[in-house]
N, C-alpha and C positions, 0 to 999 in steps of 0.2 A: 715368773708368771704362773706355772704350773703349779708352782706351790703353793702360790697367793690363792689358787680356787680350790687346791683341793681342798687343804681344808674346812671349806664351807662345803665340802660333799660335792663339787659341781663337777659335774664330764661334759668334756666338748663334744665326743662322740664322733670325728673323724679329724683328727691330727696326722695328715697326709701329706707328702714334701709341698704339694702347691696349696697349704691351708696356712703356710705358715711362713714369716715373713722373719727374716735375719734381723725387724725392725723394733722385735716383741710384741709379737700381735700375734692372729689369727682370727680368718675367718672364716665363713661358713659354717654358723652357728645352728644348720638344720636338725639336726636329732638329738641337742643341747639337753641335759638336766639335773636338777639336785637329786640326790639320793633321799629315800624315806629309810630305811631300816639299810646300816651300816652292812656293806657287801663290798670287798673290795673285786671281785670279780666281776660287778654290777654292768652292765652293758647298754646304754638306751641308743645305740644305733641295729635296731631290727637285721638290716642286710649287710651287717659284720658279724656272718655266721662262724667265724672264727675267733671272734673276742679280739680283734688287736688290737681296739682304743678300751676297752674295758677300765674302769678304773684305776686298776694295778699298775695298768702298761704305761698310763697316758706319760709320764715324767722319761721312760723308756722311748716311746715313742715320738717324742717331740726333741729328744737330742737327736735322735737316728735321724729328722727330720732335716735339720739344722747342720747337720754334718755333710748328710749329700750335697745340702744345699752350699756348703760352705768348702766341702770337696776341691772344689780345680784353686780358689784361694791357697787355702791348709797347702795344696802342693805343690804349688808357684812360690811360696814362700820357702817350703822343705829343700823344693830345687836350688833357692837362691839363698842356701843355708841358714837359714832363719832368721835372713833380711825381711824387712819390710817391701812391699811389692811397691812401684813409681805410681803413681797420682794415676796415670794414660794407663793404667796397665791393664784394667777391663777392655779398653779399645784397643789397644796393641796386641794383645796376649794371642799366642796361635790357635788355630779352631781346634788345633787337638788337642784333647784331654789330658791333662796331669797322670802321667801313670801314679806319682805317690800321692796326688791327693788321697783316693780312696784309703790305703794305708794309711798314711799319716792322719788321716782325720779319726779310724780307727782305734789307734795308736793310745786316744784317751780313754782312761780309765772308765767306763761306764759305771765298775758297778761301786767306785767312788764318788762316782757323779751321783749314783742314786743317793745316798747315805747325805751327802752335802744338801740335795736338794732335801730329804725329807729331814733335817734336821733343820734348814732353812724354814720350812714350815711352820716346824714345832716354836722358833722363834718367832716369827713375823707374826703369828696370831696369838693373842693372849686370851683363847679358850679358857685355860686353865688359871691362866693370870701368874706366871713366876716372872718375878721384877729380874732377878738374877739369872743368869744362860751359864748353866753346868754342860760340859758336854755329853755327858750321862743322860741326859734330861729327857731323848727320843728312846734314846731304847728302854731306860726305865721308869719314864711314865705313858709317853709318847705310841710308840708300839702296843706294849701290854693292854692300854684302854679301847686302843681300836681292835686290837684280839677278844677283849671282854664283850665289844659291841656286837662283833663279829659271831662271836661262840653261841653267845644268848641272844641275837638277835633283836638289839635296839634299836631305837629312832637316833639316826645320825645326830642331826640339829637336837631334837629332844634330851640328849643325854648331857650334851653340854650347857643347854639352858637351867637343866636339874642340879648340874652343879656347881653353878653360881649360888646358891644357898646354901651350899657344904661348910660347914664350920669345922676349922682340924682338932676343937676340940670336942667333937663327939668321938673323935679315935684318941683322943688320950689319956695318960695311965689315969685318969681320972674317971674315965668312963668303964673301967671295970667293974664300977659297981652294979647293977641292978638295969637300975634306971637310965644309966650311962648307956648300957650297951644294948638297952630295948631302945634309944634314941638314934644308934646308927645302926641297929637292925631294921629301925623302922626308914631312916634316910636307905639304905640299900633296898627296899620292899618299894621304895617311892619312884627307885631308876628301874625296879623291873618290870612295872605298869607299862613301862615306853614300846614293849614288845606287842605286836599285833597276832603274835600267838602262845597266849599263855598257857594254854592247855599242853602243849610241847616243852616248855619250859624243867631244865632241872633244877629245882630250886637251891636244893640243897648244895651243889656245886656252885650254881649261881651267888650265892653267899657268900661260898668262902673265897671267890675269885675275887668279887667286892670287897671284904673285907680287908684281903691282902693290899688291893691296891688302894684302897683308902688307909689305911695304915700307912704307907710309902710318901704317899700325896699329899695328907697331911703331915709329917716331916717334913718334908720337903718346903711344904709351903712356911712351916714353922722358925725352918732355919734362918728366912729372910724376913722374919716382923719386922726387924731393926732397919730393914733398907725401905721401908713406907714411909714415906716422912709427907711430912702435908696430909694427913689421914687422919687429922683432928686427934689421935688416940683413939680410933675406934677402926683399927687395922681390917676387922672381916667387913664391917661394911664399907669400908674403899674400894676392897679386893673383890665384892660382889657388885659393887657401882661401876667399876671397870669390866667386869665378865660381862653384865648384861650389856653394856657400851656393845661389847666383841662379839656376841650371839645373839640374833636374829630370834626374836618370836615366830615371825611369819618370815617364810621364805618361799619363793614364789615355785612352788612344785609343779608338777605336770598336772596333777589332777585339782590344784589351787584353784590353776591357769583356767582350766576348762570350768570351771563354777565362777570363775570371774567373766570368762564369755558369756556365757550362757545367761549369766544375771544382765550382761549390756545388752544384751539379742533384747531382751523380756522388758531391760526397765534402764535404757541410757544411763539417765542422770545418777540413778542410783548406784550402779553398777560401775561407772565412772570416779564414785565419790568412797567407793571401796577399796578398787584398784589406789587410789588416790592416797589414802589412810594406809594401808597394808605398805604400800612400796616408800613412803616418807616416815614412816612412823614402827617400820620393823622390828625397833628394837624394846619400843616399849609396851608398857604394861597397861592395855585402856581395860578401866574396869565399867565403862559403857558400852553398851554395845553399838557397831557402826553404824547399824540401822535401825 
């Protein structure tokens, strides 16, 4: 579940034992939001002056959650050597606490749990669009991209919508020419626009971290032309008809939100018939405008 939102940038912003349900849910969606400019520190609950739902944490934080919760279980079962507990056994069980729950529930690998989840991640969304699952796949594309976003400060959403039009062969040995490599100079000039402070910007490092990983990423996506079948023979524009399917134009941000109220305060119908377009029609491309 954690993983399903990270991905799209989103924080619950209090994933606390009583937010969160053994059932896979959670709620208490108040200081909920997407990210604009990739931050995995990013924090939108104000009065967690501590950062513990921060982005980074939230996958940390929602086992920890689920383990207290699952605690007196985990060690009603440890006690009864790793039988299964009787049907009654919530209404029978003593009002005292498991001493091994809390251990036993410990006992699991947390920071195998993280790895598992964020490479669940990198699976479950096809951002990047690889038909094929390497298990390589998070640390070396997976990671290093959200370090790129991170480093130079791009738009979350924005960086992946950008590269839905990536062709791998602007990084190939073919694009050494001239013309070749002013085409994916100019595709990397294209992702660094996403930044909302380009006057800080190092460009020149900026480049060559792009580079590097468009180099990687196209390989990567190279190695698997043969597994596209039903792509007519025109393999990039499947693999981009799939990305834009999996990335959001509009994604409903905090400050979206607040231009979408404000337009219903002022004009209902109108304001209704935005909200309306944006939340059904996210993914695609209107080249009219909604109003």
């Amino acid at each position: 579940m954690v993983a399903g939102w990270q991905v799209y940038g989103f924080i619950h912003g209090v994933i606390n034992t009583d937010n969160v349900s053994i059932m896979g849910l959670t709620i208490d969606y108040g200081p909920y939001a997407f990210m604009d400019v990739f931050n995995p520190w990013h924090n939108c609950n104000h009065s967690d002056l501590e950062g513990r739902y921060a982005y980074k944490y939230e996958p940390a934080v929602i086992i920890h959650a689920l383990l207290d919760a699952l605690a007196p279980l985990i060690g009603a079962e440890d006690e009864l050597g790793g039988k299964a507990v009787s049907p009654d056994w919530a209404r029978m069980r003593p009002r005292r606490r498991s001493k091994n729950g809390p251990n036993a529930a410990k006992s699991s690998s947390r920071s195998s749990e993280m790895e598992r989840v964020a490479e669940e991640a990198w699976r479950s969304n096809t951002a990047v669009s690889c038909t094929r699952t390497d298990k390589d796949d998070e640390s070396k594309l997976g990671r290093p991209l959200l370090a790129l976003m991170d480093d130079h400060k791009l738009d979350f959403h924005g960086t992946f919508r950008r590269l839905c039009s990536f062709r791998p062969s602007l990084a190939s040995a073919d694009s050494d020419s001239d013309a070749g490599d002013a085409d994916l100079r100019a595709f990397v000039d294209s992702l660094l626009t996403l930044t909302p402070e380009p006057e800080r910007l190092d460009r020149i490092k900026a480049h060559s971290d792009w580079l590097d990983w468009l180099l990687r990423y196209a390989t990567r996506i190279e190695s698997e032309r043969d597994l596209w079948t039903g792509s007519g023979g025109d393999v990039d524009a499947a693999r981009e008809k799939e990305m834009r399917a999996a990335n959001p134009r509009f994604v409903l941000r905090q400050w979206v939100l607040e231009e979408v109220i404000q337009k219903v305060e002022t004009d209902v119908e109108s304001g209704k018939r935005i909200l309306r377009i944006v939340l059904h029609g996210g993914h695609q491309v209107r080249h009219r405008p909604v109003v």
